[in-house]
N, C-alpha and C positions, 0 to 999 in steps of 0.2 A: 857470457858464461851461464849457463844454467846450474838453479839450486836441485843437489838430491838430499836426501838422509846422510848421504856420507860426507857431503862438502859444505854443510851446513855451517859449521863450528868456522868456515871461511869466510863469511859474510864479513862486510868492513861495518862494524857496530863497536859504538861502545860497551863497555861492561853494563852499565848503569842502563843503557835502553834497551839492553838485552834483558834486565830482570825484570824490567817494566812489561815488556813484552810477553813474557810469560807468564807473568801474573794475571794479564788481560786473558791470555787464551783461555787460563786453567781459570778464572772466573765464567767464564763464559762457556765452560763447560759443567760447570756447576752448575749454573742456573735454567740449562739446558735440561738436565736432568731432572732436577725436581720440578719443573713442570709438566716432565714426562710422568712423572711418579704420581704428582699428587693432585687432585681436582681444586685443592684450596689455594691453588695459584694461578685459575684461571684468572683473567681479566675481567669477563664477561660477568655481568651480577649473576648470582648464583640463584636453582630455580627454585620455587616457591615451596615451603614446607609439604611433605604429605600430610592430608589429615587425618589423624587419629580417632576412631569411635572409641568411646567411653568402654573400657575393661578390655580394649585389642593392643595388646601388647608388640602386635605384628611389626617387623619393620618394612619399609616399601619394597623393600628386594627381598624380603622374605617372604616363604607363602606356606601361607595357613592351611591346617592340612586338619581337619572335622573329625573326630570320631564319633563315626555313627551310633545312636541308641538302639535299643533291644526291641528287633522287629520279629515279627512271623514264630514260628511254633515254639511249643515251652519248651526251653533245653533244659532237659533230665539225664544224666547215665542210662545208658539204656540197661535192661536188666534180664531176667528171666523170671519173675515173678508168677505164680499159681494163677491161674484163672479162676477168679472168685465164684460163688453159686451163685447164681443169675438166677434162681428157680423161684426167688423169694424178694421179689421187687421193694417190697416194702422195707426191707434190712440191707439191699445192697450196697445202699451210698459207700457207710463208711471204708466196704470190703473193698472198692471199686476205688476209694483214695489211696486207700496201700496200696492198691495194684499199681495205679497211675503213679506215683509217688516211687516206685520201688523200680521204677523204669518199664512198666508192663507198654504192651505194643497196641496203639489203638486200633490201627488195621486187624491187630488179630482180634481185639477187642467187639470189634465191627462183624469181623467173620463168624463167631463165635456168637454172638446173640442173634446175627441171621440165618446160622442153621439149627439155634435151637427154637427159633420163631418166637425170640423173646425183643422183636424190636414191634414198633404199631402197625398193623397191616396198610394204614392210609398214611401221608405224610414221611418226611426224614423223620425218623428217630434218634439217628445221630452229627450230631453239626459243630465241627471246629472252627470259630471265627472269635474274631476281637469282638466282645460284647460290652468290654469296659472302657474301648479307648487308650489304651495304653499302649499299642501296638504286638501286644501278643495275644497269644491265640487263646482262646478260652473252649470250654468243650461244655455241651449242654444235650442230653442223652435222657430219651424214655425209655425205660424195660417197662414189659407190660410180664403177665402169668403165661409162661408156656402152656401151661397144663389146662388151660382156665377151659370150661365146657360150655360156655357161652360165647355168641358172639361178640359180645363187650365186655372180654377180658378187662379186669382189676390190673395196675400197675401204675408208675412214680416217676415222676420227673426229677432228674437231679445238675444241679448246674456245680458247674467246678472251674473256675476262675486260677490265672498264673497267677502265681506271686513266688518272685525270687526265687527263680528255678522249681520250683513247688507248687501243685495245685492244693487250691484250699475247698472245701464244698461250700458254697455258700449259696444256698437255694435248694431244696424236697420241697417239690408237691405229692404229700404220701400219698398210699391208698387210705381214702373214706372209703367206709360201709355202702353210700349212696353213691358215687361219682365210678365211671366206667371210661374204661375206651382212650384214655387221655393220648392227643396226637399234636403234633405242632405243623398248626397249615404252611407256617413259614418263617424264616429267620433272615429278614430284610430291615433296610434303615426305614420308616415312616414316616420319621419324625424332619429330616431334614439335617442332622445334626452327623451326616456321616458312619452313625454307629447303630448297627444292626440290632432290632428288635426281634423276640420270640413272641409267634401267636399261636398262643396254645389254648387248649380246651380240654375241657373232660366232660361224659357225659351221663345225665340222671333219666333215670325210666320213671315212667308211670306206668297207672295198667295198659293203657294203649300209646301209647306218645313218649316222645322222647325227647329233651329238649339238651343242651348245650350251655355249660358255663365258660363261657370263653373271657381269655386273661391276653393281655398285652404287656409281656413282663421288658422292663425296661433297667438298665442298671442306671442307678440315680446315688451319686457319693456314693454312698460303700455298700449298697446292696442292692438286688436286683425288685422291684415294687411292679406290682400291676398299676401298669395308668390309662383302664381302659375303664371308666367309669358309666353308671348305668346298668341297668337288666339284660342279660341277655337270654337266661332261661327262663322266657315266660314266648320264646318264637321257635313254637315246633318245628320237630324235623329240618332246621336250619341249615343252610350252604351259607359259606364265611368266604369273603372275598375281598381283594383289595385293590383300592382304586386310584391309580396313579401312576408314577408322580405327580404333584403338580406343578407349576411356574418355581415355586420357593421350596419345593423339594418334597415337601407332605405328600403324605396320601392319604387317601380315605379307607374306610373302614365298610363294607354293607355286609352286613347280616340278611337274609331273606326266611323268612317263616312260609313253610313247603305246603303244612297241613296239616291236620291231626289224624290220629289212628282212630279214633271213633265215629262210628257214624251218629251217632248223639249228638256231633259238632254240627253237623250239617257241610252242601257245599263249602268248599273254603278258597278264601280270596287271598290268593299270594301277599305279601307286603313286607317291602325294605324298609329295616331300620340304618342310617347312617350315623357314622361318630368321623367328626374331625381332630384335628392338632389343636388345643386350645396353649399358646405357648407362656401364658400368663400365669394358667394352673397348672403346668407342664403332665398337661393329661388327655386322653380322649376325647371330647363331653358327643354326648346324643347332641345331632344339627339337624335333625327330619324324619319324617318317614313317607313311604310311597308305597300307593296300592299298584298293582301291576292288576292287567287286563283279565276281564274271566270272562270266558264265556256262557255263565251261568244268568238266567233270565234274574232273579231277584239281586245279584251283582247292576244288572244296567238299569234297574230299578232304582236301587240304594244310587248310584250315579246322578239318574234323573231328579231322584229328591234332592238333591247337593246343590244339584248346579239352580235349584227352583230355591233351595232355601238363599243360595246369595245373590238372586237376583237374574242370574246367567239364563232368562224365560227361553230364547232360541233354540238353544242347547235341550233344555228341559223338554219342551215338547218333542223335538227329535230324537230323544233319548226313550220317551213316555212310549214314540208310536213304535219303537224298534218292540220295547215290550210287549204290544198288543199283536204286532204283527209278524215280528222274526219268529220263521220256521226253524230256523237252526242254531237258537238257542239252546240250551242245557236245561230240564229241567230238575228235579229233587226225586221225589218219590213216590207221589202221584202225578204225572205228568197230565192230565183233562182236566183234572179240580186246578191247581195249583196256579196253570195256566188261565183258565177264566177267573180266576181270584185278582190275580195279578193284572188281568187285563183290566177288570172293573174298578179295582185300585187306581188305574192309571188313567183310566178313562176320567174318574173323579178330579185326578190333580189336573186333567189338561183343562176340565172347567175352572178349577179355581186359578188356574196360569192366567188363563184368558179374561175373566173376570178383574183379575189385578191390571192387565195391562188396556182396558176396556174395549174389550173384543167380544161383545152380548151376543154376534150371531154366532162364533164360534162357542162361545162358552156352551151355549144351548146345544148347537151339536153335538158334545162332547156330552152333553146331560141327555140328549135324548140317545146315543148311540148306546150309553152304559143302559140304559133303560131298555133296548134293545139287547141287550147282549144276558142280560138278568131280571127274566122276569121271575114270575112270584113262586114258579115251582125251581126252580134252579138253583145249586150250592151258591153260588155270590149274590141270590137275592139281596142279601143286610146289605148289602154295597148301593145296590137299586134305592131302596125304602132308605136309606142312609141321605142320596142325594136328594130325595122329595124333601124330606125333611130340610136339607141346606136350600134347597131349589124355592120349595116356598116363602121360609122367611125373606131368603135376598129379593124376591120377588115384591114381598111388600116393605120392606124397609130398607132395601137397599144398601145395606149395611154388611159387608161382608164379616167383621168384626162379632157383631149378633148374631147372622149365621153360622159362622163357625161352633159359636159354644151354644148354638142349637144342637148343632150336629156331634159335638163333643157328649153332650148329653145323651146323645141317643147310643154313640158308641161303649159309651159307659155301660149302659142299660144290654147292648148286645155284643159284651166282648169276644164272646166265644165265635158266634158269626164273623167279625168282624176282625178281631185282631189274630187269633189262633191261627187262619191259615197266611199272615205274614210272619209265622215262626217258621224258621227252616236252620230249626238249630242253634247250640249255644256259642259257636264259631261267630253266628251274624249276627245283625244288629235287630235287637229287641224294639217293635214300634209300641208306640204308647196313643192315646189321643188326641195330645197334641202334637204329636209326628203328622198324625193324619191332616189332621183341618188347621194350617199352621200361617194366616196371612203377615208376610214382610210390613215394616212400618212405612 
């Protein structure tokens, strides 16, 4: 006989193992259950705690969800605010924070000082970038004088930094009396540190010359400081460039001095001043300077004595004959004098080159060739009669030391001869008599 649902109650059971019986099913469907239900009735050891970082209140199935900090431009209401007179650099800062402040439009701000040609004709004038680190934008803006009738318009730099929806000014470089032109070569990190520096300059005239105050304004705690330490308006006519990155993120700094406006200076020999990262004084500092090539004859001159005064003699004499012999050098302003002056000059150090490094036949060449080149009616004679004088005494005593301030004494006695045509200007280097007759120890 098969059991259904309906013929159940027929089964031959007693009463007592029929409740027994039910009691097991209906247990065994309980415990069925809350195993389904709950994981604290697995068998299995239970897995290992997640671990918690310190102040994450997260739980492992829940996920943490960041709200982001205050990045990219300063959120202002925007507004319609007057476009302040820009005609008057010197006064606009604070017009220019109500504008910004009051929701004014920096595009139009931009538009608006580039058709009344009140931004700097060289360089941005206007640059929004994070200059404090804080992830918003800062604004850093030169108005120069529209109207100005020179070419080195007068005009102000003014920095204006977020804070809390709000710009605040914090940085004028006004107009001085003396400082013109002011432009920012550039608004890049140099430092290594991620956060964008301004190089800015303004510039001072003289009668003929013009040099350059140039500033590396850097925001340091709560305000923006120059930490470009060092002169830099004493290098005419300047080009400002930078040099990098490097490996650890710096850059360098070179300034080049072009020339003077005056012919009173004489020839003029280019030369780079460098400034590095110094990250101890969190500042620039001067790390060298470099003369750059000239093709002017007393330039490979000043060279040859260099390389004679520290000993570099190989150099020296191929440097000595380029001066005796280059036809396509440069010369000054009497090209025939200035030229045998120079060659008799050199003709003299290639004896004393030779003499140091004990070379008697050559040194005599070199004294007989100058004695050839200047005799007694000729502009560089002193130079000739200069060498008998040294030629003699080394001759009897042998003594290069003695000779020299033989020949110091005689130059003494004929400086005009002697020194006046190695002047070629207060640009280059003034020779003395011990420039002249100078032996190494």
């Amino acid at each position: 006989m098969a059991y259904t649902p309906n013929n159940l109650t027929h089964i031959p059971q007693s009463q007592s193992a029929m409740k027994k019986h039910h009691l097991v099913i209906a247990f065994l469907i309980i415990i069925a259950a809350m195993l389904a239900c709950s994981p604290r009735f697995f068998l299995a050891s239970p897995p290992p705690p997640t671990e918690e970082k310190p102040g994450d209140e997260s739980t492992p199935t829940s996920k943490t969800i960041e709200t982001p900090g205050p990045t990219g431009a300063c959120i202002i209401s925007p507004g319609s605010p007057a476009m302040p007179d820009l005609h008057s650099p010197g006064t606009a800062g604070p017009d220019l924070l109500v504008y910004l402040n009051a929701g004014g439009s920096i595009p139009k701000l931009r538009s608006t000082l580039t058709q009344n040609a009140a931004l700097p004709a060289q360089g941005p004038g206007l640059i929004i970038d994070d200059f404090t680190g804080d992830d918003l934008d800062d604004l850093a803006v030169v108005i120069v004088e529209p109207d100005s009738p020179g070419l080195m318009p007068p005009g102000a730099l003014f920095f204006f930094i977020c804070n809390d929806h709000r710009y605040e000014l914090s940085y004028a470089a006004p107009i001085l009396t003396d400082l013109y032109n002011p432009r920012i070569y550039t608004a890049q990190d140099l430092t290594g540190d991620g956060i964008p520096e301004l190089l800015f300059s303004q510039t001072h005239c003289g009668a003929h010359t013009c040099c350059e105050q140039v500033e590396l304004l850097r925001w340091q705690n709560t305000m923006l400081e120059n930490c470009l330490q060092g002169k830099t308006d004493d290098l005419p006519y300047p080009t400002v460039e930078v040099i990098g990155p490097e490996s650890d993120g710096t850059s360098q700094i070179a300034i080049t001095a072009t020339g003077f406006g005056s012919v009173g200076a004489g020839p003029f020999r280019p030369f780079t001043r460098f400034w590095r990262w110094n990250a101890e004084s969190q500042s620039f500092l001067v790390s060298g300077e470099k003369q750059l090539a000239s093709n002017y004859r007393i330039h490979v001159l000043c060279d040859a004595d260099h390389a004679s005064r520290f000993g570099e003699f190989i150099q020296a004499l191929a440097l000595y004959d380029r001066v005796i012999e280059d036809n396509n050098l440069n010369d000054w302003l009497d090209p025939e004098t200035e030229r045998s002056s120079l060659a008799a000059y050199s003709f003299f150090q290639k004896m004393l080159v030779y003499l140091q490094i004990e070379d008697m036949a050559s040194a005599e060449t070199a004294y007989n060739d100058l004695q050839a080149l200047c005799p007694s009616i000729a502009p560089c004679a002193a130079y000739a009669e200069m060498a008998s004088v040294f030629w003699d005494n080394y001759q009897a005593n042998r003594d290069l030391v003695n000779a020299c301030s033989v020949a110091k004494e005689y130059i003494a006695a004929h400086s005009a001869e002697i020194l006046e045509p190695l002047y070629f200007g207060y640009a280059n280097q003034f020779y003395s008599a011990e420039d002249i007759c100078s032996i190494n120890p």
